[in-house]
C-alpha positions as CSV (number, residue, x, y, z in Angstrom):
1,X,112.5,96.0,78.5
2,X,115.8,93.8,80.1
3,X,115.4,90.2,79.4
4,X,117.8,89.7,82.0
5,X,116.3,92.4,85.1
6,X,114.6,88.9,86.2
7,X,118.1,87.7,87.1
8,X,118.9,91.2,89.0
9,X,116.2,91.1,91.2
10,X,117.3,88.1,93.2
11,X,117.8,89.8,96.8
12,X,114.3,91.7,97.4
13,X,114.9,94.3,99.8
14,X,112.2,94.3,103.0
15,X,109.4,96.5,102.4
16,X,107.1,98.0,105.0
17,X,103.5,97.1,103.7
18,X,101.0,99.2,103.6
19,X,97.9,99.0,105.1
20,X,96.0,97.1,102.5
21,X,92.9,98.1,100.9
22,X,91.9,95.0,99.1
23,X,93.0,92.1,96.8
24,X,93.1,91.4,93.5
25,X,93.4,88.2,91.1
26,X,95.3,88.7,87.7
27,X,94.4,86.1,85.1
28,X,96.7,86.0,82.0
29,X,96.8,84.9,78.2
30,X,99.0,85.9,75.3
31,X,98.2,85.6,71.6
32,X,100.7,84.9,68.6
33,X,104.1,84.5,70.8
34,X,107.7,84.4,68.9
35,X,108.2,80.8,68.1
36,X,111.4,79.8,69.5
37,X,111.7,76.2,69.1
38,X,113.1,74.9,65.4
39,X,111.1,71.2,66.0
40,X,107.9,72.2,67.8
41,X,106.3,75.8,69.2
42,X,107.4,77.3,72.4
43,X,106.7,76.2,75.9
44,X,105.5,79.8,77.3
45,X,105.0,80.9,80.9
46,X,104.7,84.2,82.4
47,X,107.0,85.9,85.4
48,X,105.6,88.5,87.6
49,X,107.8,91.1,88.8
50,X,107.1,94.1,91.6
51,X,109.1,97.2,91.6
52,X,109.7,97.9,95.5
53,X,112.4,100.6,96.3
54,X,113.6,100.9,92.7
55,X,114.6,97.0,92.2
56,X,112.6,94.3,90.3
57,X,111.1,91.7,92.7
58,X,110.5,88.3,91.6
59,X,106.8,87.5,92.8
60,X,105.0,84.7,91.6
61,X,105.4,82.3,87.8
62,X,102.5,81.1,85.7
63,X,102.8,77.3,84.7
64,X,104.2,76.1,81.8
65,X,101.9,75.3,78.6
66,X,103.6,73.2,76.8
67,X,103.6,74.1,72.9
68,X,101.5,77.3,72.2
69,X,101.6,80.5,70.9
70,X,98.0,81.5,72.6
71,X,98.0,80.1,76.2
72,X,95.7,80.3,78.4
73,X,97.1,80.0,81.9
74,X,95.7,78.0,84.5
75,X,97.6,79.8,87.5
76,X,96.0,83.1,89.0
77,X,98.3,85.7,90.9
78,X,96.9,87.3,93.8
79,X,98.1,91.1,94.7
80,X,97.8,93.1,97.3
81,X,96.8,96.6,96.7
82,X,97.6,99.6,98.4
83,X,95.4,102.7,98.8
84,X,98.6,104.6,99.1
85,X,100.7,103.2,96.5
86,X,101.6,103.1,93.0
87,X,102.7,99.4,92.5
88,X,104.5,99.1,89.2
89,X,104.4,95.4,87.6
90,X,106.1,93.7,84.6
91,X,105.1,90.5,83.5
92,X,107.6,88.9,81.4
93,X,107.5,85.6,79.1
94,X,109.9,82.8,78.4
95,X,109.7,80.3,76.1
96,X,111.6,77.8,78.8
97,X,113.9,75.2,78.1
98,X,114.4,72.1,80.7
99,X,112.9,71.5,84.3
100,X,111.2,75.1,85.8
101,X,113.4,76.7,88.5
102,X,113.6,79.8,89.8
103,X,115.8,81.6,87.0
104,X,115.1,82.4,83.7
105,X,118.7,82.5,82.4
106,X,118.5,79.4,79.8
107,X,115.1,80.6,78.8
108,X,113.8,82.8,75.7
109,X,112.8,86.2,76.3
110,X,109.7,86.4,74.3
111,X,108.9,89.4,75.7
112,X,107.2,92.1,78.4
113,X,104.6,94.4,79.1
114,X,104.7,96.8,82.1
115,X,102.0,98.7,84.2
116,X,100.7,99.9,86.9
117,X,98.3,98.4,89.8
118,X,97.8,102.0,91.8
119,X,95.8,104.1,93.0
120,X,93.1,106.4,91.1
121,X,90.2,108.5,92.1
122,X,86.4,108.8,90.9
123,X,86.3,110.5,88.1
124,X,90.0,110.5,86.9
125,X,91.0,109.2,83.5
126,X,93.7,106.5,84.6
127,X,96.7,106.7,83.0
128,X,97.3,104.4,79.7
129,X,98.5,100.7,81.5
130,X,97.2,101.6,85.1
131,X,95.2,98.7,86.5
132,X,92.4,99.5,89.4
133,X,90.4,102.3,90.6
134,X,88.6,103.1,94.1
135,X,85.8,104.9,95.1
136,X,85.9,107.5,97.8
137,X,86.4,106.5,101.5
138,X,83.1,106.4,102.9
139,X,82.1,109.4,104.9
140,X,83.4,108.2,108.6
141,X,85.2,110.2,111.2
142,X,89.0,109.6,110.6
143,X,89.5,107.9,113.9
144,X,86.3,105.3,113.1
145,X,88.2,104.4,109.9
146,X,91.3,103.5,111.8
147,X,90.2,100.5,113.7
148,X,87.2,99.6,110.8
149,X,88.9,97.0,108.6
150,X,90.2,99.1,105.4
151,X,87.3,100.9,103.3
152,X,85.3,98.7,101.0
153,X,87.6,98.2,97.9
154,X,86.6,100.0,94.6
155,X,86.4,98.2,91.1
156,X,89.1,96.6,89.3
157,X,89.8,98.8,86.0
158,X,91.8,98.3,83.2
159,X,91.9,100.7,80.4
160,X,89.1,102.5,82.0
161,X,87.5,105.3,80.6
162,X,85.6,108.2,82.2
163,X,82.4,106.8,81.0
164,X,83.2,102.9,82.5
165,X,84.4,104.6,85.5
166,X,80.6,106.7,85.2
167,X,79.0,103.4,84.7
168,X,81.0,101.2,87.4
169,X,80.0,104.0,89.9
170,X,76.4,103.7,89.1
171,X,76.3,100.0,89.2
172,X,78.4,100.0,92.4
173,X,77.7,103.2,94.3
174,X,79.3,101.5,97.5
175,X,82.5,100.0,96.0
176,X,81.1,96.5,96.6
177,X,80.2,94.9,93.6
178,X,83.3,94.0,91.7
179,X,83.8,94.6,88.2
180,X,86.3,93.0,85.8
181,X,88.4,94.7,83.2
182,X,90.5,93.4,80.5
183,X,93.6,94.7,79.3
184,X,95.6,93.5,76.0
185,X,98.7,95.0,75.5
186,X,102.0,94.6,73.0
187,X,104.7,92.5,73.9
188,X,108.0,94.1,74.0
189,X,111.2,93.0,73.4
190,X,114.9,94.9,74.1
191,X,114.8,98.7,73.3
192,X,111.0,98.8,72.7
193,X,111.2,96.7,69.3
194,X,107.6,94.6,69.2
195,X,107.7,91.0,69.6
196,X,106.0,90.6,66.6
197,X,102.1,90.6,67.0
198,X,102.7,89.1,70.5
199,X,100.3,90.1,72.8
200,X,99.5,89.9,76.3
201,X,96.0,90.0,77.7
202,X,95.3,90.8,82.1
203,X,91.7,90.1,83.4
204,X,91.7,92.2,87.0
205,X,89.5,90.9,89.5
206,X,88.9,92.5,93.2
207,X,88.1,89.8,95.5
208,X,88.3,91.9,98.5
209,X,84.6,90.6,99.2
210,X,85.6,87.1,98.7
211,X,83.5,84.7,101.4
212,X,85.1,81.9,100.8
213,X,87.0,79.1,99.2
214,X,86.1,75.6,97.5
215,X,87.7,72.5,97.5
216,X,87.2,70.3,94.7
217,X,88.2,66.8,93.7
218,X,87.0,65.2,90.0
219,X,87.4,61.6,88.2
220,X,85.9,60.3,85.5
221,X,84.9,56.4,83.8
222,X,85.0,55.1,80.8
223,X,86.2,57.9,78.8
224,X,86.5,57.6,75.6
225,X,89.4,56.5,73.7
226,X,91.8,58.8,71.5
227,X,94.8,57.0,70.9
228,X,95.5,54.4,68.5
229,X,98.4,52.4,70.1
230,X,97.4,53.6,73.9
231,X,94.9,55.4,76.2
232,X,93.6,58.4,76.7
233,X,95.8,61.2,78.9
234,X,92.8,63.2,80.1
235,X,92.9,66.4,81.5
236,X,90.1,68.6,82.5
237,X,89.4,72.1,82.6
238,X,86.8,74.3,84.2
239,X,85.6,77.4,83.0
240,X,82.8,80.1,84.4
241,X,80.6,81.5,82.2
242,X,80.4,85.8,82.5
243,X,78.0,88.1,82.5
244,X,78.9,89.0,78.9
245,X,79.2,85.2,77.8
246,X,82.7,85.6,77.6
247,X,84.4,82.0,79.1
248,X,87.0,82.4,82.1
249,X,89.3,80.0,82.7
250,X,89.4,78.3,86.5
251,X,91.1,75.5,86.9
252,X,93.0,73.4,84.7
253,X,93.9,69.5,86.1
254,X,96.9,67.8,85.8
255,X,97.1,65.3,83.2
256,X,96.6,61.5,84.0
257,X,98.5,59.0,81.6
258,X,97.1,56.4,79.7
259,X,93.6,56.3,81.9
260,X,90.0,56.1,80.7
261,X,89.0,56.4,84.4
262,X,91.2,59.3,85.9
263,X,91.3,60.6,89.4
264,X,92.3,64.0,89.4
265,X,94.2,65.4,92.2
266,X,92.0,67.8,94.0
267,X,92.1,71.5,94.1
268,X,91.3,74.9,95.7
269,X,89.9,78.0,94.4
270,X,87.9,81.0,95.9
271,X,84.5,81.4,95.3
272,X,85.4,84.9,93.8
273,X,87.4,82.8,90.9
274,X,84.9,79.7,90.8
275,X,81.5,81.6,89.8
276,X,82.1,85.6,90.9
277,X,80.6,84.6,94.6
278,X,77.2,83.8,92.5
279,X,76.3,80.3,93.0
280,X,74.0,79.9,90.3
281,X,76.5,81.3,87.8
282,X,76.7,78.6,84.6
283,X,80.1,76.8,84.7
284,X,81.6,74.8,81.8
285,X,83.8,71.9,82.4
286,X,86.0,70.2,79.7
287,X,87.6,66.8,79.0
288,X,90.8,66.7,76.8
289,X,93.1,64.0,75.5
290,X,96.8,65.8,76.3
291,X,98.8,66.1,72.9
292,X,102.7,66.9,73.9
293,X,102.4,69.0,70.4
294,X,99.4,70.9,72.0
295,X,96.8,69.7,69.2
296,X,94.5,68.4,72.3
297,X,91.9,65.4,71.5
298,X,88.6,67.1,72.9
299,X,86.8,64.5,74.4
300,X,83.5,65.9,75.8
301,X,82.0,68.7,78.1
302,X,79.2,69.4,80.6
303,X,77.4,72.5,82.1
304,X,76.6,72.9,85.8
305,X,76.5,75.6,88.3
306,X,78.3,75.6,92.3
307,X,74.3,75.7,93.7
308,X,73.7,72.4,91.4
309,X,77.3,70.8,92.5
310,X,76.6,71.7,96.0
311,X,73.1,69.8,95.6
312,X,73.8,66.9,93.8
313,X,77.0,66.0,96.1
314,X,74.6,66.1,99.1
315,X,72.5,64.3,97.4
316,X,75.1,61.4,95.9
317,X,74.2,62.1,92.5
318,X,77.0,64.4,91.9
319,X,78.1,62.9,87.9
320,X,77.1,64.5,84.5
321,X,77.5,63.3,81.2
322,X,80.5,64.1,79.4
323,X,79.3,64.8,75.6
324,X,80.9,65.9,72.6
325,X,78.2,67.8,70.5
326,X,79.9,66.2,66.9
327,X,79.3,62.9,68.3
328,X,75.8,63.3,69.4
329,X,74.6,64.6,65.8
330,X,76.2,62.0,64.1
331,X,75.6,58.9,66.1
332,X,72.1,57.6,66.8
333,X,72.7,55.6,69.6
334,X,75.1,57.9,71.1
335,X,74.9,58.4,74.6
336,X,78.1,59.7,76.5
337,X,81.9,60.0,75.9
338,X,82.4,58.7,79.3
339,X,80.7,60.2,83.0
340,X,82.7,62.6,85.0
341,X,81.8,62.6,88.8
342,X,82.6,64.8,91.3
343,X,84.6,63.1,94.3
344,X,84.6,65.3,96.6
345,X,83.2,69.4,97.7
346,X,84.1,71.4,100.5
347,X,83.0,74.6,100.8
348,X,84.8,77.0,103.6
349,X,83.2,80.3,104.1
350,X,85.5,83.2,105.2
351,X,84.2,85.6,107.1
352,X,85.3,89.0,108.3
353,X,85.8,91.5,110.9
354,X,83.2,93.2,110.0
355,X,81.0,90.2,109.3
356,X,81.5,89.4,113.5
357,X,81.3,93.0,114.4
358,X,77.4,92.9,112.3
359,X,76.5,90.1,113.9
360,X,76.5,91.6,117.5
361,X,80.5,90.4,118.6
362,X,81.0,93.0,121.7
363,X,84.7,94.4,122.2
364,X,85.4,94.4,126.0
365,X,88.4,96.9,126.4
366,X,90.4,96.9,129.7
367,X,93.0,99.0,130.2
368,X,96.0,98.8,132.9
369,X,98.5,101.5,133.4
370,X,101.7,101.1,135.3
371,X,102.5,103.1,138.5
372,X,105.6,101.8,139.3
373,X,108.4,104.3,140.6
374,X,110.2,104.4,137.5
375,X,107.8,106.7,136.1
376,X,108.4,109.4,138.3
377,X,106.8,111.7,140.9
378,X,103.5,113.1,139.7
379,X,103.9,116.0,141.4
380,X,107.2,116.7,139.2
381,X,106.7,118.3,135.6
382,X,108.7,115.5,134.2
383,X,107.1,112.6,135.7
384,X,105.3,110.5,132.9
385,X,102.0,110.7,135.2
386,X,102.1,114.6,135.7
387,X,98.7,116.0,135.1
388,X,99.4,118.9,132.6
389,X,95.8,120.8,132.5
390,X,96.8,122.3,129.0
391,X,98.7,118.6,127.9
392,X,97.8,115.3,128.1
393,X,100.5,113.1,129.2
394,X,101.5,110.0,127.2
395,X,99.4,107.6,129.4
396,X,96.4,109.5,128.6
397,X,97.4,110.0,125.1
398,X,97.4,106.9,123.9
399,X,94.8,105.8,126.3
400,X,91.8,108.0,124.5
401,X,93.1,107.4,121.1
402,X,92.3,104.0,122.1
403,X,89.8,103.7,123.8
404,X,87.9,106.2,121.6
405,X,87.9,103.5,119.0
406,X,87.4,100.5,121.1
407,X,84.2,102.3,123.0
408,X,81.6,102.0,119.3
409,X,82.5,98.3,119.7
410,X,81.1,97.9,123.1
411,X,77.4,98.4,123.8
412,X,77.3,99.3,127.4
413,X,80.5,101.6,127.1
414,X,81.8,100.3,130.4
415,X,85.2,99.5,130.7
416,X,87.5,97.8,133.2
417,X,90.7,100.0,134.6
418,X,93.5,98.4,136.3
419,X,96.5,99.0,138.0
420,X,99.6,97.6,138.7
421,X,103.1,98.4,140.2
422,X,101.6,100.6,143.1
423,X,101.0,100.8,147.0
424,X,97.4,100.6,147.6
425,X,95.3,102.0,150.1
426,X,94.3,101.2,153.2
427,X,97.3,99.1,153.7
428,X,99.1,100.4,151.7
429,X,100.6,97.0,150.1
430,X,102.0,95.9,146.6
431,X,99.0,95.3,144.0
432,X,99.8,94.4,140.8
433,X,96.5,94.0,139.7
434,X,93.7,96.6,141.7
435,X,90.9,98.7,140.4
436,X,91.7,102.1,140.2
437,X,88.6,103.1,141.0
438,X,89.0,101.6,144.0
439,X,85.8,99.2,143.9
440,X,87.2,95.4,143.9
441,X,83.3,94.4,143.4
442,X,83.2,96.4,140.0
443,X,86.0,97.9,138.3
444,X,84.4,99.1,135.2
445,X,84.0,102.9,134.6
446,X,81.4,104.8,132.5
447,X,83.0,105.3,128.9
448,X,86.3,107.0,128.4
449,X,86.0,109.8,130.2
450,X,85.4,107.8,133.4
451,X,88.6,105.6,132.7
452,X,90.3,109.5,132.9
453,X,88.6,110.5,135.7
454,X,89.3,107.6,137.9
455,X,93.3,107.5,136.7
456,X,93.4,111.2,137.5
457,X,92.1,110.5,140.9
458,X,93.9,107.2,142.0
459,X,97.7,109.1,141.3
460,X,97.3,111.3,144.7
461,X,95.9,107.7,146.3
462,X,98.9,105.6,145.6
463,X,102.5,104.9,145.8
464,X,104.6,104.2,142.6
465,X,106.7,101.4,143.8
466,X,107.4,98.6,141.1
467,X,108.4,95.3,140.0
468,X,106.8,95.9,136.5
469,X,104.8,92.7,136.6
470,X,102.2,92.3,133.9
471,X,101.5,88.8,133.7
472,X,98.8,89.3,137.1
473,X,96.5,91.6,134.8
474,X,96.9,89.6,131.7
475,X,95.7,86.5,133.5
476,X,92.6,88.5,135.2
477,X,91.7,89.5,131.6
478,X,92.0,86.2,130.4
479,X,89.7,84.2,132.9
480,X,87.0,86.6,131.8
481,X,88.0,85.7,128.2
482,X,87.6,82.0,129.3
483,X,84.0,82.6,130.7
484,X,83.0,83.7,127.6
485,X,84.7,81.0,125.4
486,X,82.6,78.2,126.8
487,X,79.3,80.0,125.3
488,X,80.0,79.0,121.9
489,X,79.4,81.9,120.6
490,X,81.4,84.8,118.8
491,X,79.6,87.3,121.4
492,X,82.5,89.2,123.0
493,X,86.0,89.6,122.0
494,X,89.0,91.0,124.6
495,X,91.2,93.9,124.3
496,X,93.9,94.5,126.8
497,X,95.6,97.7,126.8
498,X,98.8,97.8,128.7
499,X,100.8,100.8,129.4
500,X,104.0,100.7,130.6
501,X,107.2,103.0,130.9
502,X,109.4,99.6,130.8
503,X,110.1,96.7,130.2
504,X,108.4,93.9,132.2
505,X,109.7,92.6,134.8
506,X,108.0,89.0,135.6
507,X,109.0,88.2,131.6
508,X,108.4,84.2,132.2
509,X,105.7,84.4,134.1
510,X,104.5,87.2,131.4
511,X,104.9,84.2,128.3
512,X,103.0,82.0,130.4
513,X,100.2,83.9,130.7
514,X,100.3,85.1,126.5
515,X,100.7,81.3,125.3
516,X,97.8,80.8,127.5
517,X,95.8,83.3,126.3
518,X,96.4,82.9,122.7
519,X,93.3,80.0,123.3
520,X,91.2,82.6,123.9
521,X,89.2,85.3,122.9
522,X,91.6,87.8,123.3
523,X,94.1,90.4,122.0
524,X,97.0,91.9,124.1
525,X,98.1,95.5,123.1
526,X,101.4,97.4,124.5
527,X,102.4,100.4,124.5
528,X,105.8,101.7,125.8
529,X,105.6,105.0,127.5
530,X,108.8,107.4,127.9
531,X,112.1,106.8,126.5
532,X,113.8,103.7,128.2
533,X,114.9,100.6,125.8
534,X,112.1,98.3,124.8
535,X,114.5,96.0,122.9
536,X,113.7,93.3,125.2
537,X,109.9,94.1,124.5
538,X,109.8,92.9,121.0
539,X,110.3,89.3,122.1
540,X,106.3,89.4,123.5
541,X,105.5,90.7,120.1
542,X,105.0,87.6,117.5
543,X,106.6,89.0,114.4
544,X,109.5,87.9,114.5
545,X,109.0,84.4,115.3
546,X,106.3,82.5,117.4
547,X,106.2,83.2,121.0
548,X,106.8,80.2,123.2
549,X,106.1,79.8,127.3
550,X,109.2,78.9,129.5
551,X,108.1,75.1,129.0
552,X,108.9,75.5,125.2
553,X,105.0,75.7,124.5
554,X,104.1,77.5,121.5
555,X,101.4,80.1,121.3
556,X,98.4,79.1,119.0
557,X,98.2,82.9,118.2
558,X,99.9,85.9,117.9
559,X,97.8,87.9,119.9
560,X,100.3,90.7,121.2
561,X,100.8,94.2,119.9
562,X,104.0,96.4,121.2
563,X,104.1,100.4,120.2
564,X,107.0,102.3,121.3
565,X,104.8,105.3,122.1
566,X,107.8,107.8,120.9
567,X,107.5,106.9,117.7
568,X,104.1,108.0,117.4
569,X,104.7,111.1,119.5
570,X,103.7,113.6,117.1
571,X,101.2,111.7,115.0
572,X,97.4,112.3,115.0
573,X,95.3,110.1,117.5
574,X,94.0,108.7,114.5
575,X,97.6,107.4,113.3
576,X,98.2,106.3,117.1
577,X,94.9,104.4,117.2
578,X,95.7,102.7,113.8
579,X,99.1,101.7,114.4
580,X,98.1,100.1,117.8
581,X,94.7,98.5,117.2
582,X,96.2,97.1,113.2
583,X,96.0,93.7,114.1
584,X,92.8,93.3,116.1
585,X,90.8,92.7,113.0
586,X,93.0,89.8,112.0
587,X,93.5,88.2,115.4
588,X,89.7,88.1,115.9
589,X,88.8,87.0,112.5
590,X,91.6,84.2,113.1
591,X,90.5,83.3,117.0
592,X,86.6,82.8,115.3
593,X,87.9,80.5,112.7
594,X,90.3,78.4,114.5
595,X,87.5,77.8,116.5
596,X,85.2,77.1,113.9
597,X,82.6,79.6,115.0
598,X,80.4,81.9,112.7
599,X,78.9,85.2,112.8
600,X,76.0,85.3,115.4
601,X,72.9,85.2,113.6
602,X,74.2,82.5,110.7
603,X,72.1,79.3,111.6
604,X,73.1,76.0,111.5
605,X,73.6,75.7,108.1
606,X,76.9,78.5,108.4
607,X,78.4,76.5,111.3
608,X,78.3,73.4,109.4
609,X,80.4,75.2,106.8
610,X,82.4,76.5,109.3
611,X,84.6,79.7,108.7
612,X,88.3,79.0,106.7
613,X,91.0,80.6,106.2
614,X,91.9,81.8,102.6
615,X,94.0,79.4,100.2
């Protein structure tokens, strides 16, 4: 273990993420830590550092607690974790030494610990240090599980053993309850030589099924008094209670100087971390007098539970006693050490893709496929619209792996097809927006395999002729989108599939119409057909930077999607399908809570609390 590999890890090199299965919370303690300081103990925090493509990666810092060899830290880190990979971690501790930065270098090593948050299967003995197990993928068609949100996460293990893993599976045959672990390993120094009995314990928490965050603000009055010469510095911390009694740190307050009535700044933390998502789980919360040597002046402590909070604050009788137990058995008359009150609650539910999806949100796919010269003559083998009865062409390709998907989202399995770039019948004019079914009154077709049918039978129909203007179809899509906005509801959500063998041509009048639509209910997938250069393509695409209309107005959204189709050429339809459609989940979860709009189905009381975004 390097001291120093910290220090090497300064440049992180870009990695490609994953899709990601679910998240987990690591909360950290260490026992008995190397005493560094010749005047007082150390002043320990903890550095968490990801292996990605061989290099350390700096990744997040604990506080520091200021002169202990057993901290508890406050600060949680929250990880991403992979189905697909094994993600290597090192936590390493410094006794620190002036104001925190970034670098480590005038610190004290006091140690490391390294292990693995990966992947395991059911019934597999992980290996010693490996952190998290799933369960089995559910039993869905592979293409079904490429649009779905990623598979229920499995429990959180640490140290697991076949017969945990036996019992997790039993308790939580659907991968939905979570379970925490703990893990307490050896702190080591250079060359593998023990730090002493240092110790560092890891409590693993999937909060993949998190609904939500809190926001809490404390104060307090009249506390009592600890100092001879000055007031009180109260602090406070809040603990939950688990199901084996054991007591979890939450939240730990700043501290207030020389205050017997503190107002606490307030704070957020997900309901996963506050009570487990169980609101009648017993919390603890206690008051302490701050002691720069870290012999802390306990003040007093109450018990509550997130149901009571959330009742007494509506209420206005949101304050509890704060009592130390000594006092109370040796004073008569004793009443309090001082009344802490909560300030302030807001609670922000977070709800999901598939929360929406349950609650009867309809995806309305429209495709539109471009028939502008450039593609070629039909009738030629090398045309991209040449009907190959043994091969699929691109455009139909990538418009079944698609559509496939997008059709279990939408009850009546109709689906609008458009057209643009072409000569139409009976004229015989430039349309950059028609039905290819040739019914302006309806242009929906029966599933799929009507969408096919009618392409197959509008090429002999038309002329390819061009510009490449896609910003017609996109606002046709998005006045339908704008219909169903002023509902109120989260009832129907809108996919727009455009396929295209270049790049557009109307690219202004195309930003308009995006920025616009990023208001709306709506999602904008791309797919480039053929092999010309999409560079220009990218710009439509929000990820590397916010998209922003001629007039310099930003979109609200990133709401666009753009697949080069070559580079999925040889994958599976389900690969295609999940490359393309990997955003929609986000994008309509983030269009519902923007707006402020539940699940259908919630009541009152959910649109109150309105959805959030996670902290």
């Amino acid at each position: 273990m390097s001291a120093g590999s910290e220090r090497g890890a300064a440049a992180a090199p870009r990695v490609v993420p994953a899709p990601c299965a679910s998240k987990v919370e690591l909360r950290l303690s260490c026992r008995h830590l190397l005493d560094r300081d010749p005047l007082t103990k150390s002043d320990p925090r903890v550095v968490l550092l990801l292996q990605a493509q061989g290099q350390w990666v700096q990744v997040d810092r604990t506080e520091v607690v200021r002169s202990s060899l057993h901290p508890v830290f406050s600060k949680v880190f929250t990880l991403d974790y992979y189905f697909e990979e094994v993600q290597r971690l090192r936590f390493e501790v410094y006794d620190t030494h002036g104001p925190s930065s970034l670098s480590c270098q005038d610190d004290d090593f006091l140690g490391g610990m390294e292990c693995t948050l990966g992947q395991e299967s059911p019934g597999v003995k992980p290996a010693d240090g490996r952190i998290g197990a799933r369960h089995a993928a559910p039993s869905l068609p592979t293409w079904q599980r490429a649009f779905l949100p990623p598979p229920p996460p499995g429990v959180c293990f640490l140290f697991c053993t076949e017969r945990s893993q036996e019992a997790a599976r039993q308790a939580d045959p659907d991968g939905l309850i979570v379970a925490q672990k703990k893990m307490t390993r050896a702190l080591l120094l250079k060359f593998g030589r023990h730090a002493g009995k240092s110790t560092i314990t890891v409590i693993a928490e999937d909060i993949s099924r998190n609904n939500g965050y809190v926001e809490l603000s404390f104060r307090a009055r009249k506390l009592d008094d600890k100092d001879l010469f000055s007031k009180s510095d109260p602090f406070l911390e809040l603990y939950r209670i688990n199901d084996d009694q054991s007591e979890q740190l939450v939240y730990r307050t700043e501290v207030v100087k020389n205050n017997l009535s503190p107002v606490w700044e307030p704070f957020k933390v997900s309901l996963s971390s506050l009570c487990s998502c169980k609101e009648a789980r017993p919390l603890k919360c206690l008051v302490w007098d701050y002691d720069s040597r870290g012999k802390h002046d306990f003040i007093g402590e109450f018990s509550t539970t997130f149901e009571e909070m959330q009742k007494a604050f509506g209420e206005d009788q949101a304050q509890w006693d704060c009592v130390n137990a000594k006092y109370k058995q040796k004073k008569r008359n004793y009443k309090n050490s001082g009344v802490v009150i909560l300030a302030d609650l807001k609670f922000h539910r977070v709800y999901s893709f598939l929360d929406y999806i349950m609650g009867g949100c309809q995806i309305h796919f429209t495709v539109a496929i471009d028939f502008t010269a450039s593609n070629g003559d039909p009738r030629n083998s090398r045309s991209l619209h040449y009907i190959n009865p043994f091969q699929p062409n691109e455009y139909l390709q990538a418009l079944v792996a698609v559509g496939e998907i997008c059709q279990d989202y939408d009850s009546d399995k109709r689906f609008s097809a458009l057209g643009f770039g072409a000569r139409i019948p009976p004229k015989y004019e430039v349309s950059h927006n028609f039905a290819i079914n040739f019914d302006p009154e309806d242009d929906e077709c029966e599933g799929i395999q009507g969408v096919v049918e009618a392409y197959q039978n509008c090429l002999p129909r038309v002329q390819l002729y061009g510009p490449t203007n896609v910003a017609p179809v996109i606002s046709k899509v998005a006045c339908m989108a704008a219909a169903e906005e002023h509902t109120g509801e989260a009832s129907q959500y809108y996919i727009l599939l455009i396929l295209t063998d270049g790049v557009v041509t109307d690219m202004a009048d195309t930003r308009e119409a995006i920025v616009r639509a990023s208001h709306l209910p709506m999602s904008i997938i791309i797919v480039g057909v053929g092999n010309a250069d999409f560079t220009d393509m990218h710009v439509l695409d929000g990820d590397d930077g916010v998209l922003r209309s001629p007039r310099g107005e930003p979109a609200l959204r990133d709401i666009v999607q753009f697949v080069p189709f070559r580079e999925l050429k040889n994958a599976s339809p389900a690969a295609l399908a999940k490359c393309v459609l990997a955003e929609v989940p986000k994008q309509v979860v983030e269009f519902y809570s923007h707006k402020e709009l539940p699940p259908r189905g919630l009541g009152t009381h959910a649109r109150a609390a309105g959805p959030g975004s996670a902290p």
